[in-house]
C-alpha positions as CSV (number, residue, x, y, z in Angstrom):
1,X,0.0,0.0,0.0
2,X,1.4,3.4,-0.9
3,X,0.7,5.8,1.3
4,X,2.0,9.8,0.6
5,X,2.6,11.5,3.7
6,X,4.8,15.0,4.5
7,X,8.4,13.9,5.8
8,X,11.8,15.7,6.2
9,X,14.5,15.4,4.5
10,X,16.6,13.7,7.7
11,X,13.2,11.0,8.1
12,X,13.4,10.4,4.0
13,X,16.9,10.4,3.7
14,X,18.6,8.9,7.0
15,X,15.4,7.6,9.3
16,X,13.9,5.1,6.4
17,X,17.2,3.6,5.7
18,X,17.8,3.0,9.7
19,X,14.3,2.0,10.8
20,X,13.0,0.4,7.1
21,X,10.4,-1.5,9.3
22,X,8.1,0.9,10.1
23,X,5.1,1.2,7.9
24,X,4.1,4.4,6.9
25,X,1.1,3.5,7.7
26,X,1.6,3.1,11.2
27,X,2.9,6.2,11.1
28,X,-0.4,7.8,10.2
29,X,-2.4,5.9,12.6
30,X,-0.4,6.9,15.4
31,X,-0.6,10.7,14.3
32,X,-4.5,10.4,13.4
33,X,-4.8,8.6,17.2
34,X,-2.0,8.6,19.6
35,X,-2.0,7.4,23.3
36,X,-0.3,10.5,24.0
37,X,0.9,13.7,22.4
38,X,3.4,16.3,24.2
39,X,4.7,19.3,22.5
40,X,8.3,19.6,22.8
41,X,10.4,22.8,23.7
42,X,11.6,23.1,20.0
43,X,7.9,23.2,19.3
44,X,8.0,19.7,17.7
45,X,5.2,17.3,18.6
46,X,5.7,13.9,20.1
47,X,3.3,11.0,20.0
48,X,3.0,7.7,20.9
49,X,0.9,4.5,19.7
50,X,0.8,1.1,20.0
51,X,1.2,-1.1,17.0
52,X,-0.3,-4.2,17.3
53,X,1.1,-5.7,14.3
54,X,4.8,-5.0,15.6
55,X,3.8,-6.8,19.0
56,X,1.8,-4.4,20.2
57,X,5.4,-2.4,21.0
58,X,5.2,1.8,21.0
59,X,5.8,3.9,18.4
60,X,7.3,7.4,18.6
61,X,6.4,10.2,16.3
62,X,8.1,13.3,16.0
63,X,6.6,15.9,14.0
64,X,7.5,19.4,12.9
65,X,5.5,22.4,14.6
66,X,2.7,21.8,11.6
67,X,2.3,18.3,13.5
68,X,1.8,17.1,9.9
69,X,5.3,16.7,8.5
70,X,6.9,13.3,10.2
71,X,10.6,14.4,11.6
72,X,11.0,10.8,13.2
73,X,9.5,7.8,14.0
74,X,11.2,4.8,16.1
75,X,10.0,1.9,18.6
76,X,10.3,3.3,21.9
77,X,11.2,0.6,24.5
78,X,10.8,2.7,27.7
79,X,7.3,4.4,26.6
80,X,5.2,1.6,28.1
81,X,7.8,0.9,31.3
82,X,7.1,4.7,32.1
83,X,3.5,4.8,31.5
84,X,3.6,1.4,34.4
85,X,5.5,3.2,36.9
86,X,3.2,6.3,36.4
87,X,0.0,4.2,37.2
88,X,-1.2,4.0,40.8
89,X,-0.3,0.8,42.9
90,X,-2.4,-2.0,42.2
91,X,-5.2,-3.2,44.8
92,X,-4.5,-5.5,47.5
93,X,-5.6,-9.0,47.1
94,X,-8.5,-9.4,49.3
95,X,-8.1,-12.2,52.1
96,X,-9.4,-15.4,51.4
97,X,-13.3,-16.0,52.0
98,X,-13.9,-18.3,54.8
């Protein structure tokens, strides 16, 4: 499937030839729908999505200010680590009934 989207010149030329396993596609998905979006200092955007046909692991988008041009895009290992520690302790197991 072809997809056209609006890249850099550093994701066409540098970012495709080191990560050539991520779909384009996924790409779009995670833009259309992340999990999460931050805006960076540099005014860049940030956002993250599962793909379930790359085992469900996170992908990391980094856009240009226009959040439509793709910057970068790699499989970040520590997104879903950090979004674990951020959630609140688990409940208790509750005692055995009697």
């Amino acid at each position: 499937m072809l997809v056209a989207m609006k890249m850099t010149s550093y994701f066409r030329d540098v970012v495709r030839c080191k990560h050539p396993g991520i779909e384009a596609a996924w790409i779009l998905r995670v833009m259309a729908e992340p999990l999460e979006e931050r805006q960076q200092a540099d005014g860049r955007f940030a956002l993250w999505g599962l793909v379930p046909e790359a085992q469900n692991r996170a992908l990391r988008v980094i856009t240009l200010e226009d959040r439509e041009t793709v910057h970068n895009a790699f499989f970040d290992r520590g997104y879903l680590r950090a979004v674990i520690r951020s959630q609140p302790n688990p409940p208790q197991a509750l005692p055995p009934s009697q």
